[in-house]
C-alpha positions as CSV (number, residue, x, y, z in Angstrom):
1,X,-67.9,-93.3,-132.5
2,X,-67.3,-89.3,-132.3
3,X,-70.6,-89.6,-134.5
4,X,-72.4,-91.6,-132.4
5,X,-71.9,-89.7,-129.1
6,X,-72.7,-86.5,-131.5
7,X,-76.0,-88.0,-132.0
8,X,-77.4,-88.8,-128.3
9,X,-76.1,-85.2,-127.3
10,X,-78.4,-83.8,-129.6
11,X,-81.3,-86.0,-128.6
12,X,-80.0,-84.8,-125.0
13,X,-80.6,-81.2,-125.5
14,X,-84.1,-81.9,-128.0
15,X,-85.6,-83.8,-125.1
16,X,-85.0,-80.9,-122.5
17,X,-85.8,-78.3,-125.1
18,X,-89.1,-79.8,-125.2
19,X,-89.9,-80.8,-121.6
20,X,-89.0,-77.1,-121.3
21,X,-91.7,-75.9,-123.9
22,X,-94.3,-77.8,-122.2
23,X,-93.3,-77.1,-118.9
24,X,-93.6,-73.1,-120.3
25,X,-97.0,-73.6,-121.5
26,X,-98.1,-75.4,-118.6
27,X,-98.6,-78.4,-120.4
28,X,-97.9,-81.0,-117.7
29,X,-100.1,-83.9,-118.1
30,X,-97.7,-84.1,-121.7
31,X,-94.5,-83.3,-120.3
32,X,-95.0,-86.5,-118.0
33,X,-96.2,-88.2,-120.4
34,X,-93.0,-87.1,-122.8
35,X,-90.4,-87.9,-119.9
36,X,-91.9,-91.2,-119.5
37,X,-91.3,-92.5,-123.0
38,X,-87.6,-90.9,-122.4
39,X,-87.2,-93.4,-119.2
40,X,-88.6,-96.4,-120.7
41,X,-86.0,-95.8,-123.8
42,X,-83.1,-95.1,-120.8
43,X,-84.1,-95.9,-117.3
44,X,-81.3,-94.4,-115.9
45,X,-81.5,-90.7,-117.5
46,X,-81.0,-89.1,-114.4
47,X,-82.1,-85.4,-115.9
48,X,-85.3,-87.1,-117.1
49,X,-85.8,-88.8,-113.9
50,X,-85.1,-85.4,-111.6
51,X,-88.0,-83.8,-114.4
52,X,-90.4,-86.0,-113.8
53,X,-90.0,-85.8,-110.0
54,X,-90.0,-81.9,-110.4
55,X,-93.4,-81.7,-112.4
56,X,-95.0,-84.4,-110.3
57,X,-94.6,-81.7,-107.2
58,X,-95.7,-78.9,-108.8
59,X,-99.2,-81.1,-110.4
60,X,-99.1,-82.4,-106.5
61,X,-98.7,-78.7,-105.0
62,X,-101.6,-77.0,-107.7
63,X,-103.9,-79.9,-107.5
64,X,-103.8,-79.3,-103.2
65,X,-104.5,-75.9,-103.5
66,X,-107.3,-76.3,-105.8
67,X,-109.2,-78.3,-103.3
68,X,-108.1,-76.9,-100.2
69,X,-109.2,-73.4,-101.1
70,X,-113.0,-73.9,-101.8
71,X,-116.4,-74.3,-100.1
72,X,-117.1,-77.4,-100.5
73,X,-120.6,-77.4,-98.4
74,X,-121.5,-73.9,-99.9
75,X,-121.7,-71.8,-96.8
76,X,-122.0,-68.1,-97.1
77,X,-120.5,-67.3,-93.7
78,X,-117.4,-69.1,-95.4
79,X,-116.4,-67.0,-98.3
């Protein structure tokens, strides 16, 4: 049993090792992507869930900003 519980500790601190790494490199589209195969293994990883809700805020908050900064109909006076 000690074994066992060994085991998913290690697979614990691999999976946020490496939603780390690809939240580091900026590499969102496959940290979601990562943290959803995580929650379809254990729907109620709470750590994984929290991730996911985290990175889906920041792609939410960058992909606003993107858009809402430009000139869209090209007007000079604009920029």
């Amino acid at each position: 049993m000690k074994k066992n519980k060994m085991h998913n500790g290690s697979e614990k601190e691999d999976f946020i090792k490496i939603t780390g790494k690809l939240i580091s490199e900026q590499k969102y589209g496959e940290a979601i992507n990562y943290l959803q195969k995580i929650i379809q293994k254990d729907k109620n990883n709470k750590e994984a869930l929290a991730l996911m809700e985290q990175i889906s805020k920041i792609v939410e908050y960058q992909n606003r900003d993107l858009f809402g900064a430009t000139n869209l109909d090209m007007d000079p006076w604009l920029e």
